[in-house]
C-alpha positions as CSV (number, residue, x, y, z in Angstrom):
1,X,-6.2,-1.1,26.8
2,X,-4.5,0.2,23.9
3,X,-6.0,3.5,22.0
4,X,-6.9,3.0,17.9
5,X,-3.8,4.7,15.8
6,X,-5.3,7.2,13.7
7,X,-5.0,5.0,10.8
8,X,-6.7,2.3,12.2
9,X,-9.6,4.6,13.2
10,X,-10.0,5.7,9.4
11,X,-9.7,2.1,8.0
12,X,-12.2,0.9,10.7
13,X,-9.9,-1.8,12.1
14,X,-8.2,-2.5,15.5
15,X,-4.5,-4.2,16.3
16,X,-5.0,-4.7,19.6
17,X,-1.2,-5.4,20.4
18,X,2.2,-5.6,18.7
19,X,2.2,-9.1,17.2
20,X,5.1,-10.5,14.8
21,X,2.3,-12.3,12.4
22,X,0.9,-9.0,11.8
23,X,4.2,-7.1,11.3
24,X,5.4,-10.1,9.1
25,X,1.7,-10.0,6.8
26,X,2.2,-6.7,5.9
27,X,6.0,-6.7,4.9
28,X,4.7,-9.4,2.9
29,X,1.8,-7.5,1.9
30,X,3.8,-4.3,0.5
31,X,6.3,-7.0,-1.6
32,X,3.5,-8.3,-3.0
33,X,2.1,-5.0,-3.6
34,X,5.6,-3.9,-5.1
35,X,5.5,-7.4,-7.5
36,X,2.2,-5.9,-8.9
37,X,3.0,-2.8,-9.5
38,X,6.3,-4.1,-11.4
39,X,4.3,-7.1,-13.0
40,X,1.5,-5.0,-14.5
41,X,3.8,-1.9,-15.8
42,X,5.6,-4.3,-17.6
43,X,2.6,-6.1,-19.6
44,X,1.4,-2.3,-20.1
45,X,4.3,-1.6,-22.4
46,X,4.2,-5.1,-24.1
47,X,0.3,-4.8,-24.4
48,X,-1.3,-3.5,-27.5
49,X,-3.0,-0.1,-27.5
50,X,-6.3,-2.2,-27.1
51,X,-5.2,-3.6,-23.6
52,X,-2.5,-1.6,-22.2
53,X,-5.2,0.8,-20.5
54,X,-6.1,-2.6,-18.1
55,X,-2.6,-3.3,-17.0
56,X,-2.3,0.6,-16.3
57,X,-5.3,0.7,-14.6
58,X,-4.6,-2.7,-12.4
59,X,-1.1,-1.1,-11.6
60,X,-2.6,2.1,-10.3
61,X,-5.1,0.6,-8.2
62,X,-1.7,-2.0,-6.6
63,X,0.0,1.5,-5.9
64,X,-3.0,2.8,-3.8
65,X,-2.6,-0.8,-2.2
66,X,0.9,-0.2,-1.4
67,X,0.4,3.3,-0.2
68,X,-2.4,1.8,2.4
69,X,0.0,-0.8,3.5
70,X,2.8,1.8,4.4
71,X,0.2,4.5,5.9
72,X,-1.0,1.1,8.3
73,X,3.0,0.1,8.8
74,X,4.1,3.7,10.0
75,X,1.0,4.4,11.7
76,X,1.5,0.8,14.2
77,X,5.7,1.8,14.2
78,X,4.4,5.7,15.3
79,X,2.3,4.3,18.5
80,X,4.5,1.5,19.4
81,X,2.5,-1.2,17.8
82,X,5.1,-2.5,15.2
83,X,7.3,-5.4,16.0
């Protein structure tokens, strides 16, 4: 049986083996993340001072997205969970 990663203990979740699908969802995942992050920083700067703060906002909230994606990535790669 394998032990929860500490990551997965704190999210509440449990990858019970190393699995391709997995590993292939959340590369996927963190480039869609990334496409956000680009895609709402950019209609920030075209947005009028009236909207901007949205797109900001929605970008900020894809970068703590991204940053959970990675933390769950190396957390599987540290115990051997990653393939």
């Amino acid at each position: 049986m394998m032990i929860p990663t500490e990551f997965e203990r704190k999210m509440n979740i449990f990858i019970s083996e190393r699995n391709p699908d997995v590993s292939r969802g959340i590369e996927l995942s963190i480039k869609i993340e990334k496409m956000g992050i680009d895609f709402y920083s950019k209609s920030a700067e075209k947005a009028g001072e009236d909207v901007s703060h949205v797109f900001r906002f929605l970008a900020r909230q894809e970068e703590e997205h991204l940053l959970l994606l990675k933390e769950l990535k190396n957390s599987l790669i540290k115990d051997d969970k990653w393939k």
